[in-house]
LUMDRENTI-94066 format. One record per residue: residue in three letters; x, y, z of N, C-alpha, C in turn. Coordinates in pm, 1 decimal. Layout:
BEGIN
{residu=ALA&n_c1=X&n_c2=Y&n_c3=Z&ca_c1=X&ca_c2=Y&ca_c3=Z&c_c1=X&c_c2=Y&c_c3=Z} .
...
END
This chain:
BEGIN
{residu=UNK&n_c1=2503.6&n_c2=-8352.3&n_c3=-6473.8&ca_c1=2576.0&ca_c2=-8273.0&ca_c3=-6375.6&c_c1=2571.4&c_c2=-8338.3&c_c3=-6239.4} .
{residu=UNK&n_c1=2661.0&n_c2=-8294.3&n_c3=-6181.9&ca_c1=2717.4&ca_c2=-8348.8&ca_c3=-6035.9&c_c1=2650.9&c_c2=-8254.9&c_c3=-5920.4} .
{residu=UNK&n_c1=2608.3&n_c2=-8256.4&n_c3=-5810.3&ca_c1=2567.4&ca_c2=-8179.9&ca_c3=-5705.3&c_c1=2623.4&c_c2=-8198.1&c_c3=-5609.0} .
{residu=UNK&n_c1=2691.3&n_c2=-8111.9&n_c3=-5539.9&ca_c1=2730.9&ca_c2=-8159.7&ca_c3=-5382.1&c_c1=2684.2&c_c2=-8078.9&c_c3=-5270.5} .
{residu=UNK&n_c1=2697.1&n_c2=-8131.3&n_c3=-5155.3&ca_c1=2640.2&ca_c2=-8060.4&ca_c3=-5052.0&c_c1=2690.4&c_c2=-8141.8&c_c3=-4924.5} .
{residu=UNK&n_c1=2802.2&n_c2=-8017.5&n_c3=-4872.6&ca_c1=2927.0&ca_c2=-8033.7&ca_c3=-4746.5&c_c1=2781.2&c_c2=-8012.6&c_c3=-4655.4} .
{residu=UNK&n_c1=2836.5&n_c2=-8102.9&n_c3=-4541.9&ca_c1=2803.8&ca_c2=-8039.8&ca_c3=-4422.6&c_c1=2862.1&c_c2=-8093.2&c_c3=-4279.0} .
{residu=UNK&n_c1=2858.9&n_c2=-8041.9&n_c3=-4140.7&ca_c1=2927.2&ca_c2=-8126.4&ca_c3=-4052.2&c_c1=3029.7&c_c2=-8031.9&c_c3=-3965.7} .
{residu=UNK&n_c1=3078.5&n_c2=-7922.3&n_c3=-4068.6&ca_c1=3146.1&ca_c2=-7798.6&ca_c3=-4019.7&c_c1=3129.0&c_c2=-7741.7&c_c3=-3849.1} .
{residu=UNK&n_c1=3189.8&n_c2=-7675.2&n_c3=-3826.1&ca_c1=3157.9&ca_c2=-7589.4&ca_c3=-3687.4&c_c1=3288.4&c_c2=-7475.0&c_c3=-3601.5} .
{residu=UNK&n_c1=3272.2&n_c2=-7501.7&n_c3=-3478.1&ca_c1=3401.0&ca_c2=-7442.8&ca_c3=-3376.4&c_c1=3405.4&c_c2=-7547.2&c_c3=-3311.2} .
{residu=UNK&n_c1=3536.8&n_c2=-7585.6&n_c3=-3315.8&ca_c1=3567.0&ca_c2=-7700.5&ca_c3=-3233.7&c_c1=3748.4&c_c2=-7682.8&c_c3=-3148.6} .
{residu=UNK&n_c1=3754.5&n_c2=-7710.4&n_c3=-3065.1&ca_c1=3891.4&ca_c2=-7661.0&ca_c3=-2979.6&c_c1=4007.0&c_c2=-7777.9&c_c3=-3005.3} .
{residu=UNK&n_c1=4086.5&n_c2=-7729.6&n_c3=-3004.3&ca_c1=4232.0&ca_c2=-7785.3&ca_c3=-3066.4&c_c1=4235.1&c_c2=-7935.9&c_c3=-2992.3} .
{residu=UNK&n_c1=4262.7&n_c2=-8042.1&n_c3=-3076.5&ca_c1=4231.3&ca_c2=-8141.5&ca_c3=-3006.9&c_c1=4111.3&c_c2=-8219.4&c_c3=-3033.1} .
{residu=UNK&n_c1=4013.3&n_c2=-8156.6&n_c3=-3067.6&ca_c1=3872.0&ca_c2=-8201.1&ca_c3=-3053.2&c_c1=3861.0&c_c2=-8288.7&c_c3=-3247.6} .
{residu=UNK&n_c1=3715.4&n_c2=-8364.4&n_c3=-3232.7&ca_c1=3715.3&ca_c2=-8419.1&ca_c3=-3377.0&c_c1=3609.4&c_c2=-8332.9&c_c3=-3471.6} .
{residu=UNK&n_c1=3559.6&n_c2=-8347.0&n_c3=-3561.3&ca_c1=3461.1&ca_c2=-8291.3&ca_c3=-3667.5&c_c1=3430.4&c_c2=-8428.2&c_c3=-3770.8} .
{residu=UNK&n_c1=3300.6&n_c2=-8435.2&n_c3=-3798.3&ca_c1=3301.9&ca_c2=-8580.7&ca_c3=-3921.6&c_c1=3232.8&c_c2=-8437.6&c_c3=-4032.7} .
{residu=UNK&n_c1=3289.9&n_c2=-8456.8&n_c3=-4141.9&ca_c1=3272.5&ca_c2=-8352.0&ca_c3=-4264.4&c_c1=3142.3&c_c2=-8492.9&c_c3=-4329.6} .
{residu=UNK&n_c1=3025.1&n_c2=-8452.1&n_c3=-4369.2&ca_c1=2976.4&ca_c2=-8525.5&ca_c3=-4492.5&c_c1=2987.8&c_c2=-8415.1&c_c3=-4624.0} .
{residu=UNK&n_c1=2939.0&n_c2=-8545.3&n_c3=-4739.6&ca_c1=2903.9&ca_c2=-8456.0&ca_c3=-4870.6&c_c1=2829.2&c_c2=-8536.5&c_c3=-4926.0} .
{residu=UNK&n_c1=2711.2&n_c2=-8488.5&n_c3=-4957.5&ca_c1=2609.8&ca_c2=-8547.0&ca_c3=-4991.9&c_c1=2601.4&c_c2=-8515.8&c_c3=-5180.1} .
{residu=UNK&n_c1=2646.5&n_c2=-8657.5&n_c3=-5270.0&ca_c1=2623.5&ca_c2=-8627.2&ca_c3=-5392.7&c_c1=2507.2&c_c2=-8632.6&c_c3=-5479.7} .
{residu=UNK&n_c1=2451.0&n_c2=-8603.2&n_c3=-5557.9&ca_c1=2367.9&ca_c2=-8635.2&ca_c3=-5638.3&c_c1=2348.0&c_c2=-8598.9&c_c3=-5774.9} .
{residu=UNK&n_c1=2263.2&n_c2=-8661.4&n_c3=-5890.6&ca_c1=2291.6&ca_c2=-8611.1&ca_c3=-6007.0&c_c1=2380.8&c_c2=-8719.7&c_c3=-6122.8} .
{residu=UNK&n_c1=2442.2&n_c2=-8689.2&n_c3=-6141.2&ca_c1=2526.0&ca_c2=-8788.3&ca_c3=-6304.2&c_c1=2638.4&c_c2=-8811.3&c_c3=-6165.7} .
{residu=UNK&n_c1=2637.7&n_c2=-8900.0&n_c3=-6024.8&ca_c1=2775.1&ca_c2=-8936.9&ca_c3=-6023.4&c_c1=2772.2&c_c2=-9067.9&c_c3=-6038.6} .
{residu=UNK&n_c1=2967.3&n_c2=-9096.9&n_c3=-6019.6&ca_c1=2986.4&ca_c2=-9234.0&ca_c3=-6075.6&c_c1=3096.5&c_c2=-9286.2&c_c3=-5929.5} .
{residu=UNK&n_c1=3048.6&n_c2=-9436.1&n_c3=-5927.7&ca_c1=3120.4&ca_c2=-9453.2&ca_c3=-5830.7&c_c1=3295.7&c_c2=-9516.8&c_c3=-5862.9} .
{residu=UNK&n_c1=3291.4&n_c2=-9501.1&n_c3=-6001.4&ca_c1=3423.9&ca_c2=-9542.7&ca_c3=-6107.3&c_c1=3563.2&c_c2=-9422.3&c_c3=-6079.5} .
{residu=UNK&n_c1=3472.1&n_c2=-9304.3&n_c3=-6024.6&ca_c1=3553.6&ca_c2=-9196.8&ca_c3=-6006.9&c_c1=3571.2&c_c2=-9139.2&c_c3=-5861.7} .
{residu=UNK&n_c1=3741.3&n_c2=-9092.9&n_c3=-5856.9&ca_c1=3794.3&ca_c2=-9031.3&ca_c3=-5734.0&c_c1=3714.2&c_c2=-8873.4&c_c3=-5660.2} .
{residu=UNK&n_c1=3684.4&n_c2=-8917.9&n_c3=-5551.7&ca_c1=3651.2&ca_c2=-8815.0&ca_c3=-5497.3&c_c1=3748.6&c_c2=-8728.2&c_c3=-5395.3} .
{residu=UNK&n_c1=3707.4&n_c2=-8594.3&n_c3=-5301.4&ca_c1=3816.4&ca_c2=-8560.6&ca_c3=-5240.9&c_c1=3746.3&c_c2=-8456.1&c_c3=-5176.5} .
{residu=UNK&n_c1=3900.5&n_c2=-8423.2&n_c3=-5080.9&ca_c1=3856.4&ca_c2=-8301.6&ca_c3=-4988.6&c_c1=3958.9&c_c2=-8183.6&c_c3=-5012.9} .
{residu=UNK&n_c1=3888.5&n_c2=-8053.2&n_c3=-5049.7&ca_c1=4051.3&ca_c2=-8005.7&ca_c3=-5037.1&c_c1=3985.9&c_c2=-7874.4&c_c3=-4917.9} .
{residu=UNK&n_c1=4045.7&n_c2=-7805.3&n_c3=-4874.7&ca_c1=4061.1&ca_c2=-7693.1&ca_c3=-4835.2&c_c1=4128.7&c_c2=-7563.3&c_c3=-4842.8} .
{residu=UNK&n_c1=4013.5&n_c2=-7409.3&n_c3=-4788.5&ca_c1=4081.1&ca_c2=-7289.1&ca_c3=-4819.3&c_c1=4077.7&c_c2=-7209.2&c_c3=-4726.3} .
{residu=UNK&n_c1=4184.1&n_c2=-7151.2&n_c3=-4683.3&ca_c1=4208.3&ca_c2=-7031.7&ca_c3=-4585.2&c_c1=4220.3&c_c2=-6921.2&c_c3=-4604.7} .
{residu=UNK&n_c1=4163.0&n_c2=-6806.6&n_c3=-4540.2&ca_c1=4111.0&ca_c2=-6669.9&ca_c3=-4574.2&c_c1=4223.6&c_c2=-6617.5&c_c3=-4638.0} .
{residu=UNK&n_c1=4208.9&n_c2=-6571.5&n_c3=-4785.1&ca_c1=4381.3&ca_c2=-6512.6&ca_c3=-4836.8&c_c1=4416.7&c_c2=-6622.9&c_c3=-4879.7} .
{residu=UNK&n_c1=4424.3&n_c2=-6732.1&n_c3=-4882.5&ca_c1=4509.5&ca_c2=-6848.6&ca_c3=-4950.8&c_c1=4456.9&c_c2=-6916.6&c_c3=-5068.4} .
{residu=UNK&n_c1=4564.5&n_c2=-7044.9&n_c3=-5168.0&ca_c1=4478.9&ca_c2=-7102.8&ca_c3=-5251.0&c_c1=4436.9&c_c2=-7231.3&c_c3=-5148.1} .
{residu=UNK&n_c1=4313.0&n_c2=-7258.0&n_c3=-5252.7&ca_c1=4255.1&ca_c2=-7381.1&ca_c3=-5238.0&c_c1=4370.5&c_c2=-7539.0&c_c3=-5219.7} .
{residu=UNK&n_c1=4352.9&n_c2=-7620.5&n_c3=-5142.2&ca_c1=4473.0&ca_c2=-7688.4&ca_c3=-5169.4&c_c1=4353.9&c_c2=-7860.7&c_c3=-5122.2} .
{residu=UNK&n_c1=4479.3&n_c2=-7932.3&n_c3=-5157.1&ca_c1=4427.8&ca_c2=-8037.5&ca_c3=-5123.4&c_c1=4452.8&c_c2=-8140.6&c_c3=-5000.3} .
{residu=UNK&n_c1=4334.4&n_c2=-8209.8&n_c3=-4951.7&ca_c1=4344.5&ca_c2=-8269.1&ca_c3=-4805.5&c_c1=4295.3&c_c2=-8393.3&c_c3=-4850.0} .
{residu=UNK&n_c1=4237.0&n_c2=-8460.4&n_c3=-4938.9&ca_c1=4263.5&ca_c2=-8595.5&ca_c3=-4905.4&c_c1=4165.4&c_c2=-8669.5&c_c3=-5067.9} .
{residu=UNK&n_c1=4187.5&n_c2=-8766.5&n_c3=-5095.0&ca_c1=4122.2&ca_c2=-8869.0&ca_c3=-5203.5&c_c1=4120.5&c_c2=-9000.7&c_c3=-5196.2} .
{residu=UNK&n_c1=3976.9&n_c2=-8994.8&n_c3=-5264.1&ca_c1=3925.5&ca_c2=-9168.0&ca_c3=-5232.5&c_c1=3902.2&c_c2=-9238.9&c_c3=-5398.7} .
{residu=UNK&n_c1=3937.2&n_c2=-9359.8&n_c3=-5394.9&ca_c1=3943.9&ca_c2=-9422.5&ca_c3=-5480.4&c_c1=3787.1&c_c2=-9458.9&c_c3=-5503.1} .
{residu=UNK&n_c1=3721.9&n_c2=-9488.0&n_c3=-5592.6&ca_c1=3596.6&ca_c2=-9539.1&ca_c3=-5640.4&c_c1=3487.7&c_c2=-9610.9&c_c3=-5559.8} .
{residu=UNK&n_c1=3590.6&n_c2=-9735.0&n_c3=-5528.7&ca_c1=3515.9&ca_c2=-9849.9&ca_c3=-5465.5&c_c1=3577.9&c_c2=-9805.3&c_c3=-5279.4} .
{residu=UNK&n_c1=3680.7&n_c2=-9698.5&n_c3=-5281.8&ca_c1=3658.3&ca_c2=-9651.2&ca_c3=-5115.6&c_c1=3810.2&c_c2=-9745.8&c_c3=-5089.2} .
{residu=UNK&n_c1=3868.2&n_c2=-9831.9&n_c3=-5183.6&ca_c1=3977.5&ca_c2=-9922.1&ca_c3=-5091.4&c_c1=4100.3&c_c2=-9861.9&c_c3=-5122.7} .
{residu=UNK&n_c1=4145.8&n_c2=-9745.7&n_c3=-5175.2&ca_c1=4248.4&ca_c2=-9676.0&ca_c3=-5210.3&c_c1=4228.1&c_c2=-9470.9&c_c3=-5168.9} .
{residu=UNK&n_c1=4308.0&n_c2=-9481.1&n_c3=-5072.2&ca_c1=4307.2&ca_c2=-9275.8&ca_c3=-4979.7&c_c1=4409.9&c_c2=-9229.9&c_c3=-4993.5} .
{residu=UNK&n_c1=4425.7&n_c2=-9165.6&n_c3=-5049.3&ca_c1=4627.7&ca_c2=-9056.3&ca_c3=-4997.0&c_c1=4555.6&c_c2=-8920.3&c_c3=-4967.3} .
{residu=UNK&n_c1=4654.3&n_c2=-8919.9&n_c3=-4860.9&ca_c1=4602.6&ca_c2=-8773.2&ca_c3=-4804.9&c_c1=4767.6&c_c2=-8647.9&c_c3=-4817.6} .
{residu=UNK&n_c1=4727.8&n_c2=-8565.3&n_c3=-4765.6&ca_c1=4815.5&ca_c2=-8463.4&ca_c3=-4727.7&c_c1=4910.5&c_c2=-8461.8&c_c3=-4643.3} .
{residu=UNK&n_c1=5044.7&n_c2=-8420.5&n_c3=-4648.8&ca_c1=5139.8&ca_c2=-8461.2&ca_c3=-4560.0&c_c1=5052.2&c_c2=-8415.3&c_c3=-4376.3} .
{residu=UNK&n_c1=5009.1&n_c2=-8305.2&n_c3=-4437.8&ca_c1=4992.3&ca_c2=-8158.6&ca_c3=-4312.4&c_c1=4834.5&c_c2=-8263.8&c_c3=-4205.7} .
{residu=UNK&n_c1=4784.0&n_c2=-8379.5&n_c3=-4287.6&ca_c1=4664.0&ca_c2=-8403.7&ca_c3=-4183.2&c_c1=4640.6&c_c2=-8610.9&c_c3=-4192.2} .
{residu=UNK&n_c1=4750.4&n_c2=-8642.3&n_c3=-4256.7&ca_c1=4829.4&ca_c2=-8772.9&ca_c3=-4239.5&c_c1=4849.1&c_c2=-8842.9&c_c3=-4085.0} .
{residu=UNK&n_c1=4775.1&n_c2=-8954.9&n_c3=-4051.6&ca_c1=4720.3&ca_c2=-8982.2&ca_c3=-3968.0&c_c1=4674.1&c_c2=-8936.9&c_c3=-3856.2} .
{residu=UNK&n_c1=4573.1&n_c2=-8846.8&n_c3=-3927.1&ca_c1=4462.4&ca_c2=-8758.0&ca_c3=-3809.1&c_c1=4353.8&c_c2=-8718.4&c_c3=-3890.0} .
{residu=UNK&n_c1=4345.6&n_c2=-8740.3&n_c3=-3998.9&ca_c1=4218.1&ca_c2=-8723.4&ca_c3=-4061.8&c_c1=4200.4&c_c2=-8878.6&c_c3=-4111.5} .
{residu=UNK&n_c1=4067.3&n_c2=-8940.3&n_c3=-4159.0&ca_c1=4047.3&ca_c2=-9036.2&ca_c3=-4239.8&c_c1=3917.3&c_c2=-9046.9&c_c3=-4360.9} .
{residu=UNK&n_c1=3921.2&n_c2=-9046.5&n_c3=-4442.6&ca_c1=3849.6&ca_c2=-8977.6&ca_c3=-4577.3&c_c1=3804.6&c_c2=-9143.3&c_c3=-4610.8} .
{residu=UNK&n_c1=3592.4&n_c2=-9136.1&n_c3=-4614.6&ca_c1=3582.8&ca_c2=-9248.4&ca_c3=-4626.2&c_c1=3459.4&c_c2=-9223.6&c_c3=-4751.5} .
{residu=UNK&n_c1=3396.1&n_c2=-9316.7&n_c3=-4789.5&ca_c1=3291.9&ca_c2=-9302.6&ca_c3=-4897.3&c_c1=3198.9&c_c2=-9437.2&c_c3=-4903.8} .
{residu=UNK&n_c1=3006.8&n_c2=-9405.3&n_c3=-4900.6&ca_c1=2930.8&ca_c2=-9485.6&ca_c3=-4890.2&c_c1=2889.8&c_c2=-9426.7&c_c3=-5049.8} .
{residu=UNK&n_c1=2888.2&n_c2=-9507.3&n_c3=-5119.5&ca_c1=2791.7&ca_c2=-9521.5&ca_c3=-5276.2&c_c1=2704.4&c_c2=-9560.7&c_c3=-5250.2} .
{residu=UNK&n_c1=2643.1&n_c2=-9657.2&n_c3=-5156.1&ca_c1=2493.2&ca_c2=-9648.3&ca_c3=-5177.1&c_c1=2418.8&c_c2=-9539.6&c_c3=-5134.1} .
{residu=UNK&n_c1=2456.6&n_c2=-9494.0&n_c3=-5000.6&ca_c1=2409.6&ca_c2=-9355.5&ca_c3=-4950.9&c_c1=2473.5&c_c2=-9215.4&c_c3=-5054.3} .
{residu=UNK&n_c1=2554.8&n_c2=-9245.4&n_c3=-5197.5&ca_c1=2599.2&ca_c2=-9126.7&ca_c3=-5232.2&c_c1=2657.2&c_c2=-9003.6&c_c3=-5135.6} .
{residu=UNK&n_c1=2716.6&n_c2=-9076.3&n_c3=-5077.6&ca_c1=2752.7&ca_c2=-9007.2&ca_c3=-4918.2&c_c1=2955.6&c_c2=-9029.3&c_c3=-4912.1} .
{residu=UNK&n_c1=3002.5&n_c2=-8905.4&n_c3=-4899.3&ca_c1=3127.1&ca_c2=-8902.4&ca_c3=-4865.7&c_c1=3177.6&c_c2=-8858.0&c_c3=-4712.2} .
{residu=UNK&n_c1=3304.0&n_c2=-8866.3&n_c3=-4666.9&ca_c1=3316.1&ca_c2=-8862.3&ca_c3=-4511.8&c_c1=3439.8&c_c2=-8774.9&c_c3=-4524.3} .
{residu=UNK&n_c1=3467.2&n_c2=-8706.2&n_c3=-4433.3&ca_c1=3618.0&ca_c2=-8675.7&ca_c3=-4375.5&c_c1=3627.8&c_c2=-8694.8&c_c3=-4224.8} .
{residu=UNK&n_c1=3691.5&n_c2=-8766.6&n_c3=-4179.3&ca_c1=3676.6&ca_c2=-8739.1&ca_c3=-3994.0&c_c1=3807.4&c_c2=-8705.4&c_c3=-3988.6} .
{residu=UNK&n_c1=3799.0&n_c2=-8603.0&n_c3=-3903.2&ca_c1=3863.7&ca_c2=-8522.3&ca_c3=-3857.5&c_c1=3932.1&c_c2=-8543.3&c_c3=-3742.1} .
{residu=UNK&n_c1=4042.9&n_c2=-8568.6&n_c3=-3670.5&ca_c1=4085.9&ca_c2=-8585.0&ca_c3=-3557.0&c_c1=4180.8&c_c2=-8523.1&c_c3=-3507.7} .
{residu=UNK&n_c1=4222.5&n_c2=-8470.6&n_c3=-3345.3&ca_c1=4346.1&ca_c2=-8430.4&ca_c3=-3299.7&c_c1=4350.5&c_c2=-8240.3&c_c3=-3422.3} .
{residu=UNK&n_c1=4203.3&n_c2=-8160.6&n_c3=-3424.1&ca_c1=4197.0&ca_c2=-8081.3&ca_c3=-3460.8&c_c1=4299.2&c_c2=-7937.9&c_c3=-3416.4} .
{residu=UNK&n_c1=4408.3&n_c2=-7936.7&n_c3=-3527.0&ca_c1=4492.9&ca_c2=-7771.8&ca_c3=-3503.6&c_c1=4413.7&c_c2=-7655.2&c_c3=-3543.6} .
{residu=UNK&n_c1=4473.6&n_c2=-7535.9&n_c3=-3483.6&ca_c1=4447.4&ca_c2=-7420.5&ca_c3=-3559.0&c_c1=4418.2&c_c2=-7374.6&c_c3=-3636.4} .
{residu=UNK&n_c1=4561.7&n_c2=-7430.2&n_c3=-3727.7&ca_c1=4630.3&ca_c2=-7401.7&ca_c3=-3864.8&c_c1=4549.6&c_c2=-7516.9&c_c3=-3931.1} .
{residu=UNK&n_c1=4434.6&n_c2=-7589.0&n_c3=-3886.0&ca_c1=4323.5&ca_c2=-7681.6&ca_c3=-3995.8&c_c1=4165.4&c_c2=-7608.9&c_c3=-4019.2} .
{residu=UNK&n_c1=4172.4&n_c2=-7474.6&n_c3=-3940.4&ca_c1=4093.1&ca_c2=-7365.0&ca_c3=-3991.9&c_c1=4083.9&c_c2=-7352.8&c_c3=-4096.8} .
{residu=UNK&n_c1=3973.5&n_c2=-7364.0&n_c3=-4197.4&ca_c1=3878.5&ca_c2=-7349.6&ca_c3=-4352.1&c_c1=3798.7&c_c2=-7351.7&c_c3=-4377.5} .
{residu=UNK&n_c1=3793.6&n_c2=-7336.1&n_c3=-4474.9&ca_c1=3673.4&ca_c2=-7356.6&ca_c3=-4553.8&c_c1=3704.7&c_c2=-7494.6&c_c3=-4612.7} .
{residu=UNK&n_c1=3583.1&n_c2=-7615.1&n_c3=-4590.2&ca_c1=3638.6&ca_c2=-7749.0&ca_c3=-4643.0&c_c1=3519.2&c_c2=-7735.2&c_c3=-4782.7} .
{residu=UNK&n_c1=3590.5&n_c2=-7799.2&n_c3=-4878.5&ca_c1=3495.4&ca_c2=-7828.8&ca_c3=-4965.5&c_c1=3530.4&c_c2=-7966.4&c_c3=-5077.9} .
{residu=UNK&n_c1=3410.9&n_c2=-8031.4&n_c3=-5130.9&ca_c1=3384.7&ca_c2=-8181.4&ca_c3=-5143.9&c_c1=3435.1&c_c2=-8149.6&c_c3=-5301.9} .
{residu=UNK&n_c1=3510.0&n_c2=-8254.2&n_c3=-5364.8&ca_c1=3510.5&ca_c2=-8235.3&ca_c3=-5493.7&c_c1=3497.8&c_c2=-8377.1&c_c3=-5575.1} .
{residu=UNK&n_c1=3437.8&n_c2=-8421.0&n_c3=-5691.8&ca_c1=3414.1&ca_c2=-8534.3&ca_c3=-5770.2&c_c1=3457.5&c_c2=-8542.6&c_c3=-5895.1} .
{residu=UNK&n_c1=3509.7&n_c2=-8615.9&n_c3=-5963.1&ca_c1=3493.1&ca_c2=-8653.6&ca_c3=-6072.2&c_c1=3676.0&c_c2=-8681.3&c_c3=-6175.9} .
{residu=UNK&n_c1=3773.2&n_c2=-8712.1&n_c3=-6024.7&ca_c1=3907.3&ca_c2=-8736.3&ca_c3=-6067.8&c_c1=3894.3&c_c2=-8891.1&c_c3=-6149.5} .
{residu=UNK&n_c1=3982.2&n_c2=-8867.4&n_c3=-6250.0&ca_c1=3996.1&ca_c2=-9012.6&ca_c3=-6287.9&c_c1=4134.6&c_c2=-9107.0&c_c3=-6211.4} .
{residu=UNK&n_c1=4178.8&n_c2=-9030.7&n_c3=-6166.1&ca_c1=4315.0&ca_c2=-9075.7&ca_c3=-6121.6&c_c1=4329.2&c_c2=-9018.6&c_c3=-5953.2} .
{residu=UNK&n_c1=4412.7&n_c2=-9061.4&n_c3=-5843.1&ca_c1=4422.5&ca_c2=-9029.7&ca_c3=-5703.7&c_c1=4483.8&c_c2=-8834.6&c_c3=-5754.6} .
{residu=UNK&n_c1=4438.8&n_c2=-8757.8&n_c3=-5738.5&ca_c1=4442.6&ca_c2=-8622.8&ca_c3=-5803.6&c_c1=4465.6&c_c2=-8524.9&c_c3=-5675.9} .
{residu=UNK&n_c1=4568.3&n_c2=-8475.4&n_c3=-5698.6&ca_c1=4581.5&ca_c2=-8314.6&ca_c3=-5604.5&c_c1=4535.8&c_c2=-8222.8&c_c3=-5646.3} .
{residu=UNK&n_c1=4492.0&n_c2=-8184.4&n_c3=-5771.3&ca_c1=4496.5&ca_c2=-8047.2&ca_c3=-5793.2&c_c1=4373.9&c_c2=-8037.0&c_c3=-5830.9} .
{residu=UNK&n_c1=4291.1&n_c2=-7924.6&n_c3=-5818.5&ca_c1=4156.0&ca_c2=-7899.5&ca_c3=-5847.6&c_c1=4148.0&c_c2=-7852.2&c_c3=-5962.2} .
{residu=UNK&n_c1=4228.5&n_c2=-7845.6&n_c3=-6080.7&ca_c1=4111.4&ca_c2=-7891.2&ca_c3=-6228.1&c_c1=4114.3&c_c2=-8018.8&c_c3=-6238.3} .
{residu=UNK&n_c1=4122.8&n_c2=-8099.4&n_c3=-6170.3&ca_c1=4130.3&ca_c2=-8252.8&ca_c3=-6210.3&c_c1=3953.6&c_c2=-8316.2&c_c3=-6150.7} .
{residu=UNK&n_c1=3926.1&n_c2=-8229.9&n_c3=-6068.6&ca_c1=3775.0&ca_c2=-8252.7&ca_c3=-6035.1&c_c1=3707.4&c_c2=-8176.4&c_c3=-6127.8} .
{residu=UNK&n_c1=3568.4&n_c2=-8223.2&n_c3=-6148.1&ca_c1=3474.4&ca_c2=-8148.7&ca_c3=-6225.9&c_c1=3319.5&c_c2=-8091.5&c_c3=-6148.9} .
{residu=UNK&n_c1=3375.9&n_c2=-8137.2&n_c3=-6026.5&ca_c1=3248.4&ca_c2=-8078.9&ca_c3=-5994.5&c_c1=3259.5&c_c2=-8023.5&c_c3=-5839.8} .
{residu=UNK&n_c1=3206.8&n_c2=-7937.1&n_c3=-5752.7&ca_c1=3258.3&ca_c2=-7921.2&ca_c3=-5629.7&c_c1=3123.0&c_c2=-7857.7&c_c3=-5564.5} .
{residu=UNK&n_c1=3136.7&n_c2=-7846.0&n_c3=-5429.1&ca_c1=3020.5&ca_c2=-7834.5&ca_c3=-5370.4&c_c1=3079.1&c_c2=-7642.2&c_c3=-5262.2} .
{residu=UNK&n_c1=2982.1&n_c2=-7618.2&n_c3=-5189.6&ca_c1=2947.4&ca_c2=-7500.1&ca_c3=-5155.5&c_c1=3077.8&c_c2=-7444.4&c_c3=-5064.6} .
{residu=UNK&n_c1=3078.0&n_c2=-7544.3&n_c3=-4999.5&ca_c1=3165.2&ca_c2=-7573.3&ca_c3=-4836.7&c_c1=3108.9&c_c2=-7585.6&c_c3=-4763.0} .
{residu=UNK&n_c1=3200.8&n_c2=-7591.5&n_c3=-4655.2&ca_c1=3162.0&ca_c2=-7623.0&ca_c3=-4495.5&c_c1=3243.1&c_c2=-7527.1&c_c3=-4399.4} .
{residu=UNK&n_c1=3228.5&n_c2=-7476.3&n_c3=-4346.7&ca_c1=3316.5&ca_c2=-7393.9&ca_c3=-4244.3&c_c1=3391.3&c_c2=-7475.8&c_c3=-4148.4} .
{residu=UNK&n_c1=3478.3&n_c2=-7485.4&n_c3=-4093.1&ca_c1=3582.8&ca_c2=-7539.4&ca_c3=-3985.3&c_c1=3687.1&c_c2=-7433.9&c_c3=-3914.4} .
{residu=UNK&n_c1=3611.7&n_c2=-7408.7&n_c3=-3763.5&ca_c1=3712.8&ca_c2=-7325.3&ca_c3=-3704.7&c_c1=3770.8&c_c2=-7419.6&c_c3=-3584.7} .
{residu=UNK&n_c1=3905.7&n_c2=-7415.1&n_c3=-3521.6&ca_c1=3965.9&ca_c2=-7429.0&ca_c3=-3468.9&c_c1=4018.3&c_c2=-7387.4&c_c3=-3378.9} .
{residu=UNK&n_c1=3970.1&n_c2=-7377.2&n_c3=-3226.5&ca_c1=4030.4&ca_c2=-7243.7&ca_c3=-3144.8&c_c1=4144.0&c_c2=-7297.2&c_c3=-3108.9} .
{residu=UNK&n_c1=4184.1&n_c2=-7227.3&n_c3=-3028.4&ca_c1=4343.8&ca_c2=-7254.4&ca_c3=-2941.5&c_c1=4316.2&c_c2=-7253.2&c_c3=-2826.8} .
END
């Protein structure tokens, strides 16, 4: 089994940055896609960004496409999101997911996911 554990979350004002970690541990593999997706109070879960194995392949989301950048250390078992030029409407709940075989949007394609992280956004 896979373990994760978001952290990095907060209140931060429109404009401002956030660095998201996720700390993995357990059966992971660095052969497999990791990711970020996010959820808003009332909404589904959706997806914000994926990393290729070795870290040299990202597609992200139209909605946070050059203003976020989604990075990954395997030796530290350590994943990233930095956050930049923070909106409103990027208020969530962020949470870490592992185990895509392929660059993956949709969350049954991960097998494993972690707690979250909170992210508020004032105006």
């Amino acid at each position: 089994q896979v373990q994760l554990v978001e952290s990095g979350g907060g209140l931060v004002q429109a404009g401002g940055s956030l660095r998201l970690s996720c700390l993995a541990s357990g059966r992971t593999s660095s052969m497999l896609y990791m990711g970020w997706f996010r959820q808003a109070p009332g909404k589904e879960r959706t997806f914000v960004a994926t990393i290729s194995g070795s870290g040299g392949e990202a597609f992200y989301a139209d909605s946070v496409k050059g203003r976020f950048a989604i990075s990954r250390d395997n030796h530290e078992n350590t994943l990233y999101l930095q956050m930049n030029s923070l909106k409103p409407e990027d208020t969530a709940l962020y949470y870490c997911a592992h185990g895509a075989r392929l660059p993956a949007v949709e969350t049954f394609e991960y097998n494993a996911w972690g707690q979250g992280t909170q992210v508020t956004v004032s105006s």
